[in-house]
KOLBA-565306 format. One record per residue: x, y, z of N, C-alpha, C in turn; residue in one letter. Coordinates in steps of 0.02 Angstrom, whole numbers, plus 50000, padded with zeros to 5 digits. Last residue first. Example, Ala and Ser with C-alpha at 12.3 -4.5 7.8 and 13.67 -1.06 7.14 Angstrom:
// KOLBA-565306
506424988850354506844994750357506455000250394S 506604971650390506154977550390506604983550390A 
// end
This chain:
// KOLBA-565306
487105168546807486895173946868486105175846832X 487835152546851487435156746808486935163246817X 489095150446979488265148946954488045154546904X 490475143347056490395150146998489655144746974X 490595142247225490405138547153490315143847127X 491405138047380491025142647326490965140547257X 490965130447527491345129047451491005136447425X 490835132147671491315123847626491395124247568X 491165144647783491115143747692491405133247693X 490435145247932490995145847892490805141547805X 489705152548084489365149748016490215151547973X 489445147848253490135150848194489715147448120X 488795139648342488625148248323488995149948248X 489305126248335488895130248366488775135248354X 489665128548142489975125948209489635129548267X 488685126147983488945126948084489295125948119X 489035129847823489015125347869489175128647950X 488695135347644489015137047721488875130747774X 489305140347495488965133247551489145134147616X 488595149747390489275149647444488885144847477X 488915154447205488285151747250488695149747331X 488995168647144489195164847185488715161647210X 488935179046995488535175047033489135170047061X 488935189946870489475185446912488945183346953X 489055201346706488665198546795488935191946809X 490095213446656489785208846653489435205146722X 489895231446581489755227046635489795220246629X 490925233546445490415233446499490535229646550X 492655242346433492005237846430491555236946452X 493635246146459493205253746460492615247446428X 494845239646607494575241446521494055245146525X 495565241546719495885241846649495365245546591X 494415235146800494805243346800495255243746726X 493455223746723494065225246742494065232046753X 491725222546803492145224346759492915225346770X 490365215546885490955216246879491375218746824X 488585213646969489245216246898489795217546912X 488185198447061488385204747053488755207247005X 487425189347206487415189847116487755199247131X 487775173347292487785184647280487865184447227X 486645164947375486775167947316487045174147312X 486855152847493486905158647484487105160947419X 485955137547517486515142347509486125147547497X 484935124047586484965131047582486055133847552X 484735109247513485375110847525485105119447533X 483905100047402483465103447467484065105147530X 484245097747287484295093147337484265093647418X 484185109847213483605104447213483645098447255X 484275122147347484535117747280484045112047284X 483615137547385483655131847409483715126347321X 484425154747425483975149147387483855142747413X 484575169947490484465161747496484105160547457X 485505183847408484875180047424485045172247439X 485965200347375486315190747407485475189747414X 487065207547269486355207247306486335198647313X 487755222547191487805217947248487205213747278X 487785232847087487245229047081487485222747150X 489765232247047489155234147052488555231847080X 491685232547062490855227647070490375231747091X 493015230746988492665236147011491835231146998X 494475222247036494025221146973493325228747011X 495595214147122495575221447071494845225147042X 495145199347064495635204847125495345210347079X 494225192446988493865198247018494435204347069X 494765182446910494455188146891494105193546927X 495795176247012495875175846925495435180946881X 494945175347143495245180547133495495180347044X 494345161747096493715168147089494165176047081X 495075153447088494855153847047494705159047049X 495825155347253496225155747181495845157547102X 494625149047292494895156647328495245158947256X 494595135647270493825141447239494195147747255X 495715131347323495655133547253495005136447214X 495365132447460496005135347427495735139047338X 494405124747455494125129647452494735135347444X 495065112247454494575114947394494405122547378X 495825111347566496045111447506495665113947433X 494725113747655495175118547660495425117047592X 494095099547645493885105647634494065112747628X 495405093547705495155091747653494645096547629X 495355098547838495965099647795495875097547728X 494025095547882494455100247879494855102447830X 493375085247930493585083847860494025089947852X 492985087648056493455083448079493615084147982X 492895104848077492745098848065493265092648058X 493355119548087493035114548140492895107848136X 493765127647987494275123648042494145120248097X 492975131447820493115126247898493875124247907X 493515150047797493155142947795493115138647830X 493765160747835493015161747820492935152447809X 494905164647799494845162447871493995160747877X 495225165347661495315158147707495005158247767X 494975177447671494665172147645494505164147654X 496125179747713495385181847744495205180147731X 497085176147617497215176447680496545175047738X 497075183947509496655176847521496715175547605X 496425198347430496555196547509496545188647541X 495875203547351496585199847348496935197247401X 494825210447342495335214847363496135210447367X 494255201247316494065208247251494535210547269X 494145192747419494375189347356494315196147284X 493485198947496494095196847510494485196547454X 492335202847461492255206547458493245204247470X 491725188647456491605192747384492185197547418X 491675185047597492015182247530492325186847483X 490755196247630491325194647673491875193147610X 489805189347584489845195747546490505198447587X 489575178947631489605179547582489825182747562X 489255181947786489975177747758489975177247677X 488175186447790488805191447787489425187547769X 487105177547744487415181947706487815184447718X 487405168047855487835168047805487885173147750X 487035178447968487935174947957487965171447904X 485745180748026485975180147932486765180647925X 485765181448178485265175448107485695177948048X 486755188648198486895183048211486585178148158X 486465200648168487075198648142487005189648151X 485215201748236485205200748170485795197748150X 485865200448367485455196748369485325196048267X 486685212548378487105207248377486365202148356X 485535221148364486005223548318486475212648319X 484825221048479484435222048427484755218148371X 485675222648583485655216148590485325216448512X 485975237348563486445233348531486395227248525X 484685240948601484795243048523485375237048500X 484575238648713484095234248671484335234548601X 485525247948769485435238848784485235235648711X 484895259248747485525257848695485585250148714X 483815258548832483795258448750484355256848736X 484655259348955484015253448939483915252348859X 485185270348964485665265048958485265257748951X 483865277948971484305278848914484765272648905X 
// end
């Protein structure tokens, strides 16, 4: 028995591990809906020697994206890798959004999220608003 649950949890940390960036995506998304920059931040680089210069940007992707989504009620969630034409893997979360306020439709949102390594640690270098 204490043999299965082994395997189950090495099972469990072992996926988490390969697809860190989708979770750091949807990590994002999910910071920046709740207004949370704080967390958001912590999702980006503090490993690199450009750091603080990447931190500044990604300040203001944090700032942009909360402008319409704090608050905002999100549907249809769904992340996928792509690869850019300059042969760059990111992370796509495409997803509907609407204000709580209004009685309007749906509209769709797309993140494209740049992630980067630090031995194991996968962290955000940028988010980009992409055509969903």
């Amino acid at each position: 028995m204490f043999l299965l649950v082994l395997l189950c949890l090495g099972s469990m940390v072992l996926v988490v591990v390969m697809d860190q960036t989708t979770m750091v995506g949807l990590v994002y998304l999910r910071a920046v809906n709740a207004g949370n920059s704080e967390a958001a931040q912590l999702l980006g680089d503090h490993f690199s020697p450009d750091s603080d210069w990447h931190q500044r940007f990604f300040e203001q992707d944090i700032q942009r994206d909360m402008d319409y989504l704090k608050g905002a009620t999100l549907s249809n969630v769904t992340t996928s890798r792509e690869q850019t034409l300059s042969g760059q893997w990111v992370t796509i979360v495409r997803f509907d959004w609407r204000d709580p306020a209004s009685a309007g439709g749906w509209q769709p949102g797309a993140l494209r999220v740049k992630t980067d390594k630090w031995w194991f640690l996968t962290y955000i270098r940028a988010v980009e608003v992409v055509q969903p």
